[in-house]
N, C-alpha and C positions, 0 to 999 in steps of 0.2 A: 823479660816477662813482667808485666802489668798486671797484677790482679794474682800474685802467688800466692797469698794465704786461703783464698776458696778452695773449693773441692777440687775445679779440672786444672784451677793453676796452679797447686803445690804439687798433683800430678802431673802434668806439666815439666815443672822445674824437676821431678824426679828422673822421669823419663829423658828429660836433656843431659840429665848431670850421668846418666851410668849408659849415655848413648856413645859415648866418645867419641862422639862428632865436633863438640865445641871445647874451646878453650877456657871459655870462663863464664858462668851463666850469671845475668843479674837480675835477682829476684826481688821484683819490687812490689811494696802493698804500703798500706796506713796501716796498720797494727802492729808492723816487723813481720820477719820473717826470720824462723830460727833454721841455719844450712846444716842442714846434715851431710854434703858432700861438699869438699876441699875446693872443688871448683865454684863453688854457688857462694854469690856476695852478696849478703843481704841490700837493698836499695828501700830507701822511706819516702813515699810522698804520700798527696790525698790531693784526691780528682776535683775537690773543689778548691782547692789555691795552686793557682797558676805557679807563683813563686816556685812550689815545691816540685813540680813536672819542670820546669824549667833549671833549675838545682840540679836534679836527677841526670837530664841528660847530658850538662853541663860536667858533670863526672865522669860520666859514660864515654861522652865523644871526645874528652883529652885521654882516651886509653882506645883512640883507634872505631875503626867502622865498623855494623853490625852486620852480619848475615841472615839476622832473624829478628823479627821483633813480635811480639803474640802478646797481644791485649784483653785480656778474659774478665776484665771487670763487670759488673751486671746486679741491677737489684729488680725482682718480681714482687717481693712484697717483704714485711716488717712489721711484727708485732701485729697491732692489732688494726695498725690503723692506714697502712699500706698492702692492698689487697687490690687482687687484679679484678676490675668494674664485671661486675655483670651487665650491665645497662648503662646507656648513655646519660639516664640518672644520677648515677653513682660519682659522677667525674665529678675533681674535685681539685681545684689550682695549685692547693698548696701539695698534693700530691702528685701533681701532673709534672711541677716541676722539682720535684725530687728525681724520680724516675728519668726525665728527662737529664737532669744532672750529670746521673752515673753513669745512665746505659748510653748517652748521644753528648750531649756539652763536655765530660771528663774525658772522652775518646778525643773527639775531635781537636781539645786544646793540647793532648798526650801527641797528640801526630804532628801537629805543629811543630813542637821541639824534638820529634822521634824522628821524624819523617827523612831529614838531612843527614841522619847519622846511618841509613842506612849505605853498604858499599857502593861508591859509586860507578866502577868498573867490574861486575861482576854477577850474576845470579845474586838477589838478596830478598827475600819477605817480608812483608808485615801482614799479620795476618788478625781480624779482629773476631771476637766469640759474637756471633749476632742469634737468632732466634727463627725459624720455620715461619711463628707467627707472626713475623716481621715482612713477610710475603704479602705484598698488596694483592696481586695477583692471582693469589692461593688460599686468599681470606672467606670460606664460607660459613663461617660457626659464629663470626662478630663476637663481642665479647672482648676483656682486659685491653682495652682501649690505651691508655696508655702505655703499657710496655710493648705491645704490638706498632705503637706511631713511635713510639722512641726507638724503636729497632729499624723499621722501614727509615727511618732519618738517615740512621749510622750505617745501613745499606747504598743509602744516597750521597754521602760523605765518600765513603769507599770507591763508590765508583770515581767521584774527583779526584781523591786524593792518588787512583792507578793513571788518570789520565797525566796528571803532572809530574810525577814520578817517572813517566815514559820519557816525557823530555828531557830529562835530567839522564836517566840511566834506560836503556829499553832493553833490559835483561831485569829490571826490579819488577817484582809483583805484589801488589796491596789487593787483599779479596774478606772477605765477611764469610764464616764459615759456620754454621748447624753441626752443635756437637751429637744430636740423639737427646733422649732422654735420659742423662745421669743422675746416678743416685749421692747426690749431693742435696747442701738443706734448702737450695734455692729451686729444688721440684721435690721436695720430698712431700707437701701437702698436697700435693695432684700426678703421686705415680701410681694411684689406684685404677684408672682405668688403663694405664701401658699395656700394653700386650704381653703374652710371653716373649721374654728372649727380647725385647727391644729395651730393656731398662738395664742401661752399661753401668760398673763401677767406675770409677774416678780414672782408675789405671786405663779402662779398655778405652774410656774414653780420649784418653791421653794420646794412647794407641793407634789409635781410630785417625784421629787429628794429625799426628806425625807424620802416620803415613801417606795421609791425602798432602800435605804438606812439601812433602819431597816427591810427587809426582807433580807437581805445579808447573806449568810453563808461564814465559810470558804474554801465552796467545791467553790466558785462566785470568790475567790479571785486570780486576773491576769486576770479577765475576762473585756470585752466592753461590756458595757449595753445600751441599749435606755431607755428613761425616765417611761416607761411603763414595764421594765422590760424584755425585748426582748433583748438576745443576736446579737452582732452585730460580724461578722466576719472580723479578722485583713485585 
């Protein structure tokens, strides 16, 4: 796990650790991660030094292949000065490529060294958090320009990265998944207009994710999912 100390990845990593499905979870973030189950190893990097994703898996893969890998990292906005554009006005380089950073450049150098370690004889996932608004396709309201092109990227990445991944193993699946609208602090300033009954806690969302997760084939793999399992169009 990438990206454990957010909202959906320290549930996440809860949800793996008391599934007893896996043998040993490694929970990775830039802040730490403090484990509260026996199984869970804490893991240190930051999306913007290579060095450190490169480290990481470098520990990981001398203890054997993964079954899963779930990359949940993501920034919408920060302070005061990282806010998602109303208008093509607004756009602004040095926050184009922040955004870009975390949600598309940090993923995609994460898979580089993740990507190998998945099993190579057997069913195995990677699966990345991407965003609804990251829908080209499905784009009619315009608006937050930015993290909308930084997600349609790491939509576009995903699909490569299922196609190569077939080569190697054609039972591995890489997909980009629509958590919902969780009530975590990366939509907490825009869950006022959510509906009822569509704003998940961290857990349901977790939930939500696992489950789609373990219905996956490798016919699903390069695909965009919502949390419910509903294809989303690039």
């Amino acid at each position: 796990m990438l990206g454990a100390s957010g909202g959906i990845g320290a549930a996440l990593v809860e949800a793996l650790a008391t599934s007893g499905d896996f043998a040993k979870i490694y929970a990775g973030s830039r802040s730490g991660f403090e484990p509260s189950r026996l199984k869970v190893e804490s893991l240190n990097f930051n999306l913007a030094d290579e060095s450190t994703l490169a480290a990481a898996a470098d520990r990981i893969g001398a203890e054997g292949p993964l079954d899963l890998i779930l990359v949940a990292t993501g920034l919408l906005h920060r302070g005061t000065h990282i806010r998602p554009e109303k208008s093509y006005r607004e756009l602004d380089a040095e926050v184009m490529a922040e955004i870009f950073s975390v949600n598309t450049i940090g993923p995609a150098i994460a898979a580089k060294y993740f990507l190998p370690l998945l099993h190579p004889r057997r069913r195995s996932v990677i699966a990345f958090l991407s965003a609804r608004v990251g829908s080209i396709g499905d784009n009619r309201l315009g608006g937050w320009h930015s993290y909308r092109a930084s997600k349609a990227a790491l939509n576009a990445l995903v699909r490569c990265f299922s196609i190569e991944t077939r080569v190697r193993n054609r039972d591995a699946i890489a997909v980009a998944l629509h958590p919902g609208t969780v009530d975590t602090s990366l939509s907490m300033p825009f869950q006022r207009n959510v509906p009822a009954g569509q704003l998940f806690s961290a857990e349901q969302g977790a939930a939500h994710l696992l489950d789609l997760i373990d219905g996956l084939t490798p016919a699903h793999s390069g695909g965009f999912f919502a949390w419910n399992g509903d294809p989303i169009i690039y």
